[in-house]
C-alpha positions, 0 to 999 in steps of 0.5 A: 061282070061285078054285078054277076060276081057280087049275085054268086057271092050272094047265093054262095053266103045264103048257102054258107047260112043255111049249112050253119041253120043261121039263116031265118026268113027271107025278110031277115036275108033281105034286110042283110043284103039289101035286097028284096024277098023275092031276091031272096026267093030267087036265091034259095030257087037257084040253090034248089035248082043246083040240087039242095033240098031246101024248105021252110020249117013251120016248127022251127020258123026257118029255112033248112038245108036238108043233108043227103043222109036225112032224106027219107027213103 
């Protein structure tokens, strides 16, 4: 289904954004998309789901991609 490939191509850029601390906020994301926030935030879940630490940085007001050797513990 194109819709489906279009949907993977997505989450995969988001991925590819925040690998390169370029992506900023979900309303940013949403407007180079064209898609809404909640799009967005289903997105970054699925990514959570499938194992990447994702959070959001009030320091630096982005999204961030935690890395396996950053994690705490």
């Amino acid at each position: 289904m194109n819709s489906y490939r279009s949907h993977q191509q997505n989450v995969i850029r988001i991925l590819e954004m925040l690998e390169k601390g370029r992506f900023i906020s979900r309303r940013q994301a949403a407007r180079l998309f064209d898609c809404t926030e909640g799009t967005i935030t289903i997105w970054l879940n699925e990514l959570r789901e499938d194992g990447h630490k994702i959070q959001y940085s009030r320091s630096l007001q982005k999204y961030i991609l935690i890395k396996k050797n950053e994690l705490k513990g």
